[in-house]
N, C-alpha and C positions, 0 to 999 in steps of 0.2 A: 321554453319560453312561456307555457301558458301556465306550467305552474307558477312560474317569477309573476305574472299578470294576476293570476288569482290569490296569493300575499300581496300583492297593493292593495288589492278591492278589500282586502280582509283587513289590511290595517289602513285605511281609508275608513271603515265603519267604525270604529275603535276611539278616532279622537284623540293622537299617542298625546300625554303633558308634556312635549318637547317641544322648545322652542325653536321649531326649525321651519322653514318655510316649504320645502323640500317632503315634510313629511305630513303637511297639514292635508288633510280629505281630499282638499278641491284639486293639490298636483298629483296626491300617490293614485285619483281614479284618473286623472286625463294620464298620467304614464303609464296605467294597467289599460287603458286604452287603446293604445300607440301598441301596447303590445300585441294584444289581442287581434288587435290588426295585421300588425305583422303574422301571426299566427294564421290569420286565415288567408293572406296573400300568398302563403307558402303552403298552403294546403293541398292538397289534389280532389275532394273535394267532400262530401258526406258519402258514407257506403256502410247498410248495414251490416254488420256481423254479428253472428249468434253466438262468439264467444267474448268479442268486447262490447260488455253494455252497459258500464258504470262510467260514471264521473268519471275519476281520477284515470283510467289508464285505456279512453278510446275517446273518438269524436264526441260523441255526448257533455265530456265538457266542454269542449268549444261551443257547441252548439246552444247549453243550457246557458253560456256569460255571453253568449249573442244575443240570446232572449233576455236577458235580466238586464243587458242595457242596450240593448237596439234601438230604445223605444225612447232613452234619455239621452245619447250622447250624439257628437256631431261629425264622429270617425263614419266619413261615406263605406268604408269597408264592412264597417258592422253594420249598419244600416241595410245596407246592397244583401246583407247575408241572413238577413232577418228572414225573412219568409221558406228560405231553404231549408234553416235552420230547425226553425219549427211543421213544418214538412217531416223532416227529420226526425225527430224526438218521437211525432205523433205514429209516423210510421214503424218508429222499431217495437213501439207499444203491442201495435195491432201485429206486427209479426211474433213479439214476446208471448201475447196469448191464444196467437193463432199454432203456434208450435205445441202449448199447452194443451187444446183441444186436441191434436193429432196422436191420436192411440198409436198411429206405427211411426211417429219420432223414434230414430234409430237415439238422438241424446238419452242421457239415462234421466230419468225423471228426476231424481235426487240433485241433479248437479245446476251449475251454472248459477246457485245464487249468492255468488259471496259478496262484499264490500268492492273488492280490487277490478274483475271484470262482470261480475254477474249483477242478476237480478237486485239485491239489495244497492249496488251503487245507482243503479237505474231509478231506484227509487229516492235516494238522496239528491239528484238530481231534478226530480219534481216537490220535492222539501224545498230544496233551494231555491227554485223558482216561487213558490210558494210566499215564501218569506221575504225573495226580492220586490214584488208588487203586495208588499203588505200595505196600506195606507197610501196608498199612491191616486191618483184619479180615477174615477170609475172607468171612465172609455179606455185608459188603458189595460186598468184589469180586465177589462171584457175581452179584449183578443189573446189574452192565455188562462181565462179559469177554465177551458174545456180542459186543458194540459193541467191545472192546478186542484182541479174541483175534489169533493172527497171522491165521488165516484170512481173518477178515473186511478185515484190512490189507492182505493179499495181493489180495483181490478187487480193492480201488481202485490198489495198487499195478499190477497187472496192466494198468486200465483205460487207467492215464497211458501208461503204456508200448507198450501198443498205439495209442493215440491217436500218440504220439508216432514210432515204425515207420510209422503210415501218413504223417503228415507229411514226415519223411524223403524217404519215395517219390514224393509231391511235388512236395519244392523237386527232386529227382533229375532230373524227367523235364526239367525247365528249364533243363538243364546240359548239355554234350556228352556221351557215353558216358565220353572219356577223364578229366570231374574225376570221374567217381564215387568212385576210392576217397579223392579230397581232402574229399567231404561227411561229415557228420556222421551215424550211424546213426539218431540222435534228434531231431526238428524239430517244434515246437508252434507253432501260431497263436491270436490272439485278435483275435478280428474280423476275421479274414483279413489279418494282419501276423503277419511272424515278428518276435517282439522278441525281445530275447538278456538285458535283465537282470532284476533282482530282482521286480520287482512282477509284471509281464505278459510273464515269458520265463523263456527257457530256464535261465536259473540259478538263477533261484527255484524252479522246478519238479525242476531235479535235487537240490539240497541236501533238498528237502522228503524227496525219494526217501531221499535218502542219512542222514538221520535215520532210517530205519527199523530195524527188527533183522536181521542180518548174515542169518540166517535165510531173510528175507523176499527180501528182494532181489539174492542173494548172484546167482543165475542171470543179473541182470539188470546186473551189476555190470562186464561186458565192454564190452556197447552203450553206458553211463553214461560210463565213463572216455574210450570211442572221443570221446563229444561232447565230455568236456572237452579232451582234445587238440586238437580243432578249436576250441573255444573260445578258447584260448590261442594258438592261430593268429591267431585274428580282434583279437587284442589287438594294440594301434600302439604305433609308436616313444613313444609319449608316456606309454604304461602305461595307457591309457582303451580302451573297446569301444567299439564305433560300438550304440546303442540297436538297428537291426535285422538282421536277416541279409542282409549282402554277398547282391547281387544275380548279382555274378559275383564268381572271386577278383580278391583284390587292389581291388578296386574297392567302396566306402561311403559310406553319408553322410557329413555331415561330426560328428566325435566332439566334441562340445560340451556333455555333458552327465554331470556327475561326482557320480552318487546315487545312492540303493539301487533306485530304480525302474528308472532308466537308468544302466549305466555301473559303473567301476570296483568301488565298494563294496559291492553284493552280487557280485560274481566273487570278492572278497578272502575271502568269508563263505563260498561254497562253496568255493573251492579252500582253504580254510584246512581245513574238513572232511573234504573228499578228499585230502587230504597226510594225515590220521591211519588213514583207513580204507587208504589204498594201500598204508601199509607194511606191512598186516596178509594183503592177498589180492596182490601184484604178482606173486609167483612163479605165481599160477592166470591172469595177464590177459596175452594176447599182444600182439606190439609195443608194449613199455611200456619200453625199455632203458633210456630219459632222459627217463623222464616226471617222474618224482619230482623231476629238478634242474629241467625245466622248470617244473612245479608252484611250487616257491622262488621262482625268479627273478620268474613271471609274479604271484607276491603281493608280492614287493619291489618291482617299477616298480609293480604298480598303487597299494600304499602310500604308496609316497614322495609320486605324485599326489594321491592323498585328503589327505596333509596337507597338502599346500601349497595346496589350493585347497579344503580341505572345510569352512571359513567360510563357509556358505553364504548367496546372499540370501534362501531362499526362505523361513528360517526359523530354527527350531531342531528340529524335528520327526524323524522317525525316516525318513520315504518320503524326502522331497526338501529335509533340511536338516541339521541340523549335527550329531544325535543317530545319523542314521544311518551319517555319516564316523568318530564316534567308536566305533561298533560294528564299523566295518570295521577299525582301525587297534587296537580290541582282538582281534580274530582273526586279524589278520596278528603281532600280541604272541604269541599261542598257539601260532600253525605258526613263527613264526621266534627268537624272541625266547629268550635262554638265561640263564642265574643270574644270571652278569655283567654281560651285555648287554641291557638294555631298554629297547631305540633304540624302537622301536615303540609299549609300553606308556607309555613316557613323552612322545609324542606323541599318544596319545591322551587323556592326562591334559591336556595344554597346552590340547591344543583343546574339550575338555571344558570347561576353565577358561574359556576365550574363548568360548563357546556362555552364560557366566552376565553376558555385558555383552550381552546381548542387546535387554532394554529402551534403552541408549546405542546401539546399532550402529540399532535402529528411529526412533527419534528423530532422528539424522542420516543418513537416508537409505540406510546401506548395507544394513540387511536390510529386507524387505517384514513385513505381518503377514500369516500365510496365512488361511484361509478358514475352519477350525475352530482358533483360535489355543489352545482348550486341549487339545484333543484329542490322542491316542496320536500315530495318525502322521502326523500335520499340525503338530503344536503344543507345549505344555508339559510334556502326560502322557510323552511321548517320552521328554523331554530327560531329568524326572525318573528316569525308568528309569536312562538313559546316563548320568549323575552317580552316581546310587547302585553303579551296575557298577565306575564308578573306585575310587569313594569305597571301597568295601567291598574291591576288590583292592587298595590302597593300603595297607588297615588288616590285612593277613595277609602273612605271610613270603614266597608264593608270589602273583604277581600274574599266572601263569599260571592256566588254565580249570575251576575252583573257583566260580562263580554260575552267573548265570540266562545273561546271554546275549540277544539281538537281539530282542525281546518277539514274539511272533506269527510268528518265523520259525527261530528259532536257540535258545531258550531252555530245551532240554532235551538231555540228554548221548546222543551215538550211541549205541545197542548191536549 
């Protein structure tokens, strides 16, 4: 339910060009309202935990679309839950860096910061709020820039980063002296695996980074770029990533797995990112001469692969189905894609189109139903998003990066 609640809010900002009444701002946020409501009457109540602390897959989203509309809507449920709320959020912070100072945390230092439950969704989640009280009244910004401020972004940004250095040192000592300088500066685990994409690895966790304010991260913006250079290393002839970190060079599993959790489409969503931010800071980033043409290339082969095989079975969903290929092949429309030429955006319009015979492709066998068939990133609420991202750059002269964007991951503008 909270994900169904969080696609209203998302296509409530959007503005769809349809003429429907149904789908116009003012009803899709009072029904992601009603829902949200419904979500915290059935709640039991906020409880931290030190393995769910992102957005998408623990209390912290409830709690962060408690704060983003607490403070505007007339649902007494959210109202009533506001202060808990952010009790909440402020509390897992101060236990997030309090477990960081703790030399004898039995956690492995490396772990816990991915997109799905770690540290980087924790951080998405004060992006978010961030972005919800942008322009709003000052008196209301005031009771969440302590939650919003850069400070406080700096704290968790610092946390990932150093989680991410000791990782590094690592996978390091597993190596001969001589790859040292071929490793990555940056290296995260979860559950004791390095995975390398979107959900539970390294590229979900650098983009989250690389969404912050230039401000924030700017220091950390050497080490950032060193990973993605290796990252783009670790990309195959085929344009796919192998799901976990090469055990030695040259040598992976085998790369069979083309989605936003594993594999090509979140690479195409962070490097799509890191192509806008490079051209701003490459003269400050050393060893970068041919990064920027590798950046291009390595979002053209992994594109061209998300289209040809990103009819997925697993779904139509945003994690491992057919809503997340079309977010990929809109971000690769953004870093590559120019007036004339919208090889890209209009491949992800195709397939977008092909993601709406999805009831016929289940019926005969070639897609599966997944396990939460309506849900955000499993299921319908997804797709609905990825439809509406086409449908709405279709309907404006520039179908270049003007919306929302990858819900839960990509859906607010770097600064």
């Amino acid at each position: 339910m909270l994900g169904i609640a969080f696609m209203e809010y998302y296509l409530a900002e959007m503005a769809l060009p349809i003429q429907d009444e149904s789908l116009a701002p003012k009803s899709l946020t009072s029904l992601a309202d009603e829902h949200l409501a419904r979500v915290i009457r059935h709640r039991p109540g906020y409880a931290y935990s030190p393995t769910r602390l992102s957005f998408i897959e623990s209390s912290i989203g409830i709690a962060t679309l408690v704060l983003a509309r607490g403070l505007w809507t007339s649902e007494e449920s959210i109202i009533n839950d506001w202060n808990a709320a952010k009790d909440y959020l402020e509390t897992t912070i101060e236990q997030v860096l309090l477990e960081d100072s703790d030399v004898y945390s039995p956690r492995n230092k490396e772990d816990a910061s991915e997109v799905l439950y770690g540290r980087a969704g924790l951080l998405y989640a004060l992006l978010y709020l961030r972005k919800a009280i942008k322009g709003k009244p000052q008196q209301q910004i005031t009771l969440l820039e302590g939650l919003t401020s850069d400070s406080n972004l700096a704290r968790v940004v610092d946390s990932i980063v150093s989680r991410g250095k000791h990782g590094a040192f690592s996978l390091s000592s597993e190596f001969r002296p001589d790859d040292g300088p071929r490793l990555p500066p940056l290296m995260w685990t979860w559950h004791g695996k390095r995975y390398l994409g979107g959900g539970h690895g390294v590229a979900g966790i650098l983009h989250i980074l690389l969404k912050c304010p230039s401000t924030i991260i700017e220091k950390h913006l050497q080490d950032i770029f060193s990973t993605i250079s290796w990252l783009i290393d670790c990309q195959d002839e085929t344009g796919n990533w192998p799901s976990k970190c090469p055990t030695q060079r040259g040598v992976s599993a085998h790369n069979d797995l083309i989605q936003w959790c594993h594999g090509a489409p979140a690479m195409i969503i962070l490097l799509s990112t890191a192509l806008r931010i490079f051209q701003d800071y490459q003269q400050k980033l050393t060893a970068t001469n041919s990064l920027e043409r590798r950046i291009r290339r390595s979002i053209e082969s992994g594109a061209s692969l998300t289209y040809k095989n990103g009819l997925l079975r697993k779904g139509v969903g945003l994690c491992h189905g057919v809503a997340g290929s079309v977010y990929a092949l809109v971000a690769a429309s953004d870093a590559l894609d120019t007036s004339s030429k919208k090889e890209f955006f209009t491949k992800a319009a195709h397939l977008a189109f092909l993601g709406t015979l999805h009831e016929d492709m289940t019926s005969s066998g070639e897609m599966s139903v997944p396990d939460h068939p309506l849900s955000l990133y499993e299921g319908l609420a997804g797709a609905c998003c990825a439809w509406a991202e086409v449908l709405c750059r279709m309907n404006t002269n520039d179908s270049h990066r003007s919306h929302c964007g990858f819900p839960g991951f990509d859906d607010f503008a770097t600064s």
